[in-house]
C-alpha positions as CSV (number, residue, x, y, z in Angstrom):
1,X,6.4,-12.8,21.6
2,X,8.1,-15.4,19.4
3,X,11.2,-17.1,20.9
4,X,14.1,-17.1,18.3
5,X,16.1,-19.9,17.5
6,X,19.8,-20.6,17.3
7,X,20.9,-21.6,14.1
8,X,22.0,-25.4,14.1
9,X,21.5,-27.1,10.9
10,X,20.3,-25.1,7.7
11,X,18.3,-27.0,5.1
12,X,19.4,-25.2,1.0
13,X,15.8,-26.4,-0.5
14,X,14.2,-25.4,-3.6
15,X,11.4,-27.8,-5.8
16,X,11.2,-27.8,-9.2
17,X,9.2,-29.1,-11.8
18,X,10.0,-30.7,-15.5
19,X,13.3,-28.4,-15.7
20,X,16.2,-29.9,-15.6
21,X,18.7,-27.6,-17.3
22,X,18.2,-24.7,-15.1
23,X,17.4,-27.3,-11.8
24,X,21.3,-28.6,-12.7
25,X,22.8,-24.6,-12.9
26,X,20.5,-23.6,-9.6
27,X,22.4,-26.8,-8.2
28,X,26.2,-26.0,-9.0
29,X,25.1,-22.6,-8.0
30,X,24.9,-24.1,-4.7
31,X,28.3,-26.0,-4.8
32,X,29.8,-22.8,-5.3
33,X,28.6,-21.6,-1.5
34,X,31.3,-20.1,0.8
35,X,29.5,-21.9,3.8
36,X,29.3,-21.2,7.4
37,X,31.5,-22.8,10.3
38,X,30.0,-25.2,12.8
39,X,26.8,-25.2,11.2
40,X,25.2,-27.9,9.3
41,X,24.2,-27.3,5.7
42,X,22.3,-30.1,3.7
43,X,20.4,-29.4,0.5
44,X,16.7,-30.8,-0.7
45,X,15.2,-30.5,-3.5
46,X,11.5,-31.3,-4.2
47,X,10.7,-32.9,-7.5
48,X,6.9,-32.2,-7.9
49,X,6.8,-34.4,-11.4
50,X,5.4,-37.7,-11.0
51,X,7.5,-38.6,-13.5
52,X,10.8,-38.1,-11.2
53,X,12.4,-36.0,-14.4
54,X,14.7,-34.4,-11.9
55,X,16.1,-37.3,-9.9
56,X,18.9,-37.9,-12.8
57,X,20.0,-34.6,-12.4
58,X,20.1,-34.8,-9.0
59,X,21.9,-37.9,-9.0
60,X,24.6,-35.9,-10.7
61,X,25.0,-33.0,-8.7
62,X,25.4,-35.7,-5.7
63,X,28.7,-36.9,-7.5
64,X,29.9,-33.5,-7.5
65,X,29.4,-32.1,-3.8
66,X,30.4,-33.1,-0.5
67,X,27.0,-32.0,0.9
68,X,23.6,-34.5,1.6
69,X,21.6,-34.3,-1.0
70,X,17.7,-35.3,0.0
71,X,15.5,-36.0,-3.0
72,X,11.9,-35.9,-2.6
73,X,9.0,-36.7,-5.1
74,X,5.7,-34.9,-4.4
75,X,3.6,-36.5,-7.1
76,X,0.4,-34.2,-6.3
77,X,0.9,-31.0,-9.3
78,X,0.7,-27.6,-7.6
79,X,3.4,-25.4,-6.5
80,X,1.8,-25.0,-2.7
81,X,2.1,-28.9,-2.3
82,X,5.4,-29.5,-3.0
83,X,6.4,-26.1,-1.1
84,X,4.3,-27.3,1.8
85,X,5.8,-31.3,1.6
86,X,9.7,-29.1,1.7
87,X,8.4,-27.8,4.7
88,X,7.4,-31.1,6.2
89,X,10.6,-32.8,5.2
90,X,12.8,-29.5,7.0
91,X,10.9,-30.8,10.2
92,X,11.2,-34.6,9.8
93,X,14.5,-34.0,9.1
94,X,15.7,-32.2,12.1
95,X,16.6,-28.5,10.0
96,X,16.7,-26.0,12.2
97,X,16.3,-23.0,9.4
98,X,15.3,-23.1,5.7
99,X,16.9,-21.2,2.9
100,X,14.8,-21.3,-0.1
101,X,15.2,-20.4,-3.6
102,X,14.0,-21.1,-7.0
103,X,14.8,-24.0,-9.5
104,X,15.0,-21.2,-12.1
105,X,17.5,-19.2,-9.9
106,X,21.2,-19.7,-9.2
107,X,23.0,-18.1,-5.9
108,X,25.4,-15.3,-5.2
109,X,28.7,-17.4,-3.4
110,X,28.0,-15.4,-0.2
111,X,24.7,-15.7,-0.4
112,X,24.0,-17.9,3.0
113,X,26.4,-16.3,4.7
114,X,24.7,-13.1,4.3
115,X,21.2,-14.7,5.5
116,X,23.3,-16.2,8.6
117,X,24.7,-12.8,9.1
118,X,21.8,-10.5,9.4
119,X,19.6,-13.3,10.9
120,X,22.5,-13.5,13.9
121,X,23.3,-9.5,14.5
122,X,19.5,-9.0,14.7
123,X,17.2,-10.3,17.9
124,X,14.4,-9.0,16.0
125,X,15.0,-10.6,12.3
126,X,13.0,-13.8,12.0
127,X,12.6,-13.9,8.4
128,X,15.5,-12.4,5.8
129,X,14.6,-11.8,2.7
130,X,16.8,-11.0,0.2
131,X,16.5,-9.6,-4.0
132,X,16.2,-11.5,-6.5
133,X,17.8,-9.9,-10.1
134,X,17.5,-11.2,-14.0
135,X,20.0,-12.5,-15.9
136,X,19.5,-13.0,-19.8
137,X,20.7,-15.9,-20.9
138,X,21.9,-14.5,-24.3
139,X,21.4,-10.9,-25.8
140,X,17.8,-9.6,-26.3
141,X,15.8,-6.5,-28.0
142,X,15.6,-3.3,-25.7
143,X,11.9,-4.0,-25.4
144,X,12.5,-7.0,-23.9
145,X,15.3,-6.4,-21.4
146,X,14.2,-2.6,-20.7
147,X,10.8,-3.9,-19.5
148,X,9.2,-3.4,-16.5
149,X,8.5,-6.9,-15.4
150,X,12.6,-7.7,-15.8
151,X,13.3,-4.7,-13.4
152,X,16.0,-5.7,-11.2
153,X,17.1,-2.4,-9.1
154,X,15.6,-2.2,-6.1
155,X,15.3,1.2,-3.6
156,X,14.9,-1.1,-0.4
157,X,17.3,-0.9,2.5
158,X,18.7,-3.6,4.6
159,X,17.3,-4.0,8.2
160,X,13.7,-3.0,6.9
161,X,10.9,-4.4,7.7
162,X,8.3,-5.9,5.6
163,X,4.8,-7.8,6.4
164,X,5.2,-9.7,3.1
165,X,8.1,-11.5,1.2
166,X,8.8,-14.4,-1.4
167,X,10.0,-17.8,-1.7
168,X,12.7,-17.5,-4.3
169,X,15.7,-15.8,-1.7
170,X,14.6,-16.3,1.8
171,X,15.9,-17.6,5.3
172,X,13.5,-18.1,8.0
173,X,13.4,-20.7,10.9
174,X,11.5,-24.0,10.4
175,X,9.8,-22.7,14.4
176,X,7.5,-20.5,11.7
177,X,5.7,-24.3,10.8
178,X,6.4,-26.5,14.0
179,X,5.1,-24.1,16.0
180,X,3.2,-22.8,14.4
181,X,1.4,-24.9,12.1
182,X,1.6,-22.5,9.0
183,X,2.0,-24.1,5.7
184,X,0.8,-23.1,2.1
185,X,-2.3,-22.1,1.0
186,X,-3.5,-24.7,-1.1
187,X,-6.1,-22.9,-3.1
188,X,-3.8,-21.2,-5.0
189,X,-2.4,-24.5,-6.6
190,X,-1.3,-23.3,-9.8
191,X,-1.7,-19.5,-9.8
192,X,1.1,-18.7,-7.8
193,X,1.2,-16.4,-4.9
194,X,0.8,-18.8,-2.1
195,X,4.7,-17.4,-0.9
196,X,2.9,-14.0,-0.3
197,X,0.3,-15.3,1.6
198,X,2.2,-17.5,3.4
199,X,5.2,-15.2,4.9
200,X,2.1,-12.4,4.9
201,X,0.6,-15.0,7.7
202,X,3.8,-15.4,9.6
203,X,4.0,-11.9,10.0
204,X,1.1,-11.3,11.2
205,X,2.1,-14.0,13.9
206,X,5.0,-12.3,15.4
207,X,8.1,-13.2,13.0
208,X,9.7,-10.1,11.7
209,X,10.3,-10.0,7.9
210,X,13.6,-7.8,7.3
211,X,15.2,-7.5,4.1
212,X,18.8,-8.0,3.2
213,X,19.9,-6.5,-0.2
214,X,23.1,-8.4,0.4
215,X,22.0,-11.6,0.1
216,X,21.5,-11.7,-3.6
217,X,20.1,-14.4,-6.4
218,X,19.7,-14.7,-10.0
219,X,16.5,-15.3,-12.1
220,X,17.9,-16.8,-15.5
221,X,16.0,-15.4,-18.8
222,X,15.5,-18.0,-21.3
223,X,13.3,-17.8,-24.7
224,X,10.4,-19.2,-23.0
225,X,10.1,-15.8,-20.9
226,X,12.0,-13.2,-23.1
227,X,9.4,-13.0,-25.6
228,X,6.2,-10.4,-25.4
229,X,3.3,-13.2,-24.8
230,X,5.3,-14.1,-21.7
231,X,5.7,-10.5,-20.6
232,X,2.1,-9.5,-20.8
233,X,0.8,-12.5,-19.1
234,X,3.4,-12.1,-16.0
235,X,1.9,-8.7,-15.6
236,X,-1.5,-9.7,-15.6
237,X,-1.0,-12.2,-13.0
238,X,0.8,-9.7,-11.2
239,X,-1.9,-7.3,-10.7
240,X,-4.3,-10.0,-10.2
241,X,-2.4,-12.0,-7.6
242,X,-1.5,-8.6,-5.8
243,X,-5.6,-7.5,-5.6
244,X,-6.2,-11.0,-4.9
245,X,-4.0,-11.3,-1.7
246,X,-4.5,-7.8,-0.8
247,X,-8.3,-8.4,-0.3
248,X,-8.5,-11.7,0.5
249,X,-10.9,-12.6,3.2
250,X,-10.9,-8.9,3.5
251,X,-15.3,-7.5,3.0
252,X,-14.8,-4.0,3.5
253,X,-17.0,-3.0,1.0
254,X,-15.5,0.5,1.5
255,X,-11.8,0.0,1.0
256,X,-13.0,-2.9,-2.5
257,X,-15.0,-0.2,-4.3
258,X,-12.7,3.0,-3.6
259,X,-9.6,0.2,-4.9
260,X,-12.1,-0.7,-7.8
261,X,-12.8,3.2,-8.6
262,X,-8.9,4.2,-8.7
263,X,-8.0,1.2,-11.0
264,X,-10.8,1.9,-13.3
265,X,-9.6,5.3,-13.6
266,X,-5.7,4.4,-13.8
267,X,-6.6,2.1,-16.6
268,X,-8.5,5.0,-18.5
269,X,-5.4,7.1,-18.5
270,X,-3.7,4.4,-19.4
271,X,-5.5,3.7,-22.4
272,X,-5.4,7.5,-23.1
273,X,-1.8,7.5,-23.4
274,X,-1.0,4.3,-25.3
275,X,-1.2,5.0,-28.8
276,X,1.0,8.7,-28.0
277,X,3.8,6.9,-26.2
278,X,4.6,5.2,-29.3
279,X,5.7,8.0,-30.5
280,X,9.1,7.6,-27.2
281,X,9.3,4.1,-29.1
282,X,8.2,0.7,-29.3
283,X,10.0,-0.1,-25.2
284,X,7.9,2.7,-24.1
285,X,4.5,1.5,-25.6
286,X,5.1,-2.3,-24.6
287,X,6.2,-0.8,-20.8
288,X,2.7,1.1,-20.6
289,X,0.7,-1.8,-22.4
290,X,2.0,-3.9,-19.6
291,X,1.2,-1.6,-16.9
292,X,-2.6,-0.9,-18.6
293,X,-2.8,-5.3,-18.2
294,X,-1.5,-5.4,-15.2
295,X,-4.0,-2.8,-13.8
296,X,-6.7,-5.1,-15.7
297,X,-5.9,-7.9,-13.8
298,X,-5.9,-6.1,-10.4
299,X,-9.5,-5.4,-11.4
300,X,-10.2,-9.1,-12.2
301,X,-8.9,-10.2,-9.0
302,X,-10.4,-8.2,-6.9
303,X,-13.5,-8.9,-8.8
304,X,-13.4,-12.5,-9.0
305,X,-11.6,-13.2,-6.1
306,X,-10.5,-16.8,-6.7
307,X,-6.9,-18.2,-8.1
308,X,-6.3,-18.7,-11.7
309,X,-4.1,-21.4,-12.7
310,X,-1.0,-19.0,-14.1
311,X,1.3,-22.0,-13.5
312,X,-0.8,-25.3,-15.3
313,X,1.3,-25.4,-18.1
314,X,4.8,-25.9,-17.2
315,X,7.0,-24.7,-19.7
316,X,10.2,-27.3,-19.0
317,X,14.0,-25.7,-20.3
């Protein structure tokens, strides 16, 4: 049974990569905190461009807060390395806890306290995990912001427990890697998903994932994602990272070919109705084209089984 920890010192961390707009509004998101008594709060922030694009900005943001800043540069590309080196700078550093959250992401003003909270009432919550919810930048067509892949409602309850989670809104104590030596897949590099496998591993180790709907976030929508090459692509990488960590390392030949069978068949029906549900509107069709790719790329990753590299090309904003 895992010992819990007291909260102490709380490191805010996110990386980011060759984005500095959106690194600077995730930033004065977090100057904006209504922040805990008697506990210490310092912020990293992981710069994984060799270049160092994001030190100016977070130069700035130092002029501008009473917390420490730390600035880190991990010059080797791949989302899993510069998660993994935040994670080695929360222990070198003394952090007690971690709260992480995206570059592209900006924070509700109670959102630490909300992590603090439920992570305090709660012997058995380890890990809180918290939704994330888009926010268009500026005013797009319905089949953009009425698609799937932008859902932001949620039907999960706070205090349940999950066996997986993500990176972008989570609270966990830094115990999960000094203890127990769990870092970040590096295989996935670029694809993304290494989050998944990651808190999907500390589960499985004894730290109970709970989510918290009150601790909330904010995933901005630019042009570089509200457009319907971007849409379609997120959804095939969603189906194919999902198959991919669902069977990882997994051989039951069983449980692979009855997944592979049901897909197959999902996307026939899919196909079936695509052309019809134009007829409910171009929203409709571009919902169900997305759900027929992402069902695709379950079948691809279950099939080929190894990471793709979804994240390679940064697109910088």
């Amino acid at each position: 049974m895992q010992v819990k920890d007291k909260i102490k010192f709380v490191l805010v961390s996110l990386c980011t990569c060759q984005r500095p707009k959106m690194l600077s509004n995730a930033l004065d998101s977090v100057n904006k905190l209504n922040l805990p008594q008697n506990i210490k709060i310092e912020v990293l922030v992981v710069d994984n461009d060799p270049e160092k694009s994001a030190k100016e900005t977070v130069e700035n943001f130092k002029e501008k807060t009473l917390l420490v800043v730390h600035y880190i540069s991990e010059e080797q590309r791949g989302i899993c390395f510069a998660r993994n080196r935040l994670l080695t700078e929360a222990k070198n550093l003394g952090a007690t806890h971690v709260a992480m959250f995206d570059d592209d992401e900006t924070l509700d003003s109670d959102w630490l306290l909300k992590h603090i909270e439920l992570y305090q009432s709660n012997y058995d919550v380890f890990i809180s995990s918290g939704p994330t919810y888009n926010k268009f930048l500026e005013k797009y067509p319905d089949y953009i912001e009425k698609n799937k892949v932008f859902k932001s409602s949620t039907t999960k309850k706070t205090g349940e427990i999950r066996t997986i989670c993500a990176s972008g809104n989570v609270f966990f104590p830094v115990s999960v890697v000094a203890k127990d030596n769990l870092y970040f897949d590096t295989s996935y590099v670029f694809m993304g998903g290494e989050d998944g496998d990651f808190f999907s591993k500390a589960s499985k180790l004894g730290y109970t994932i709970v989510w918290n709907n009150e601790a909330v976030n904010f995933e901005m929508v630019g042009k570089e994602r509200a457009n319907i090459r971007w849409v379609l692509s997120r959804q095939y990488y969603n189906g194919y990272s999902g198959a991919l960590l669902k069977f990882k390392n997994k051989y039951n030949i069983f449980n692979k070919t009855a997944y592979l069978l049901k897909t197959i068949l999902v996307v026939v029906l899919d196909c079936l109705i695509l052309l019809p549900s134009l007829l409910f509107g171009f929203t409709t069709f571009l919902n169900i084209l997305g759900v027929t790719i992402k069902n695709w790329g379950k079948i691809n990753g279950l099939l080929m089984a190894r990471p793709v590299n979804y994240y390679e090309n940064v697109c910088g904003e």
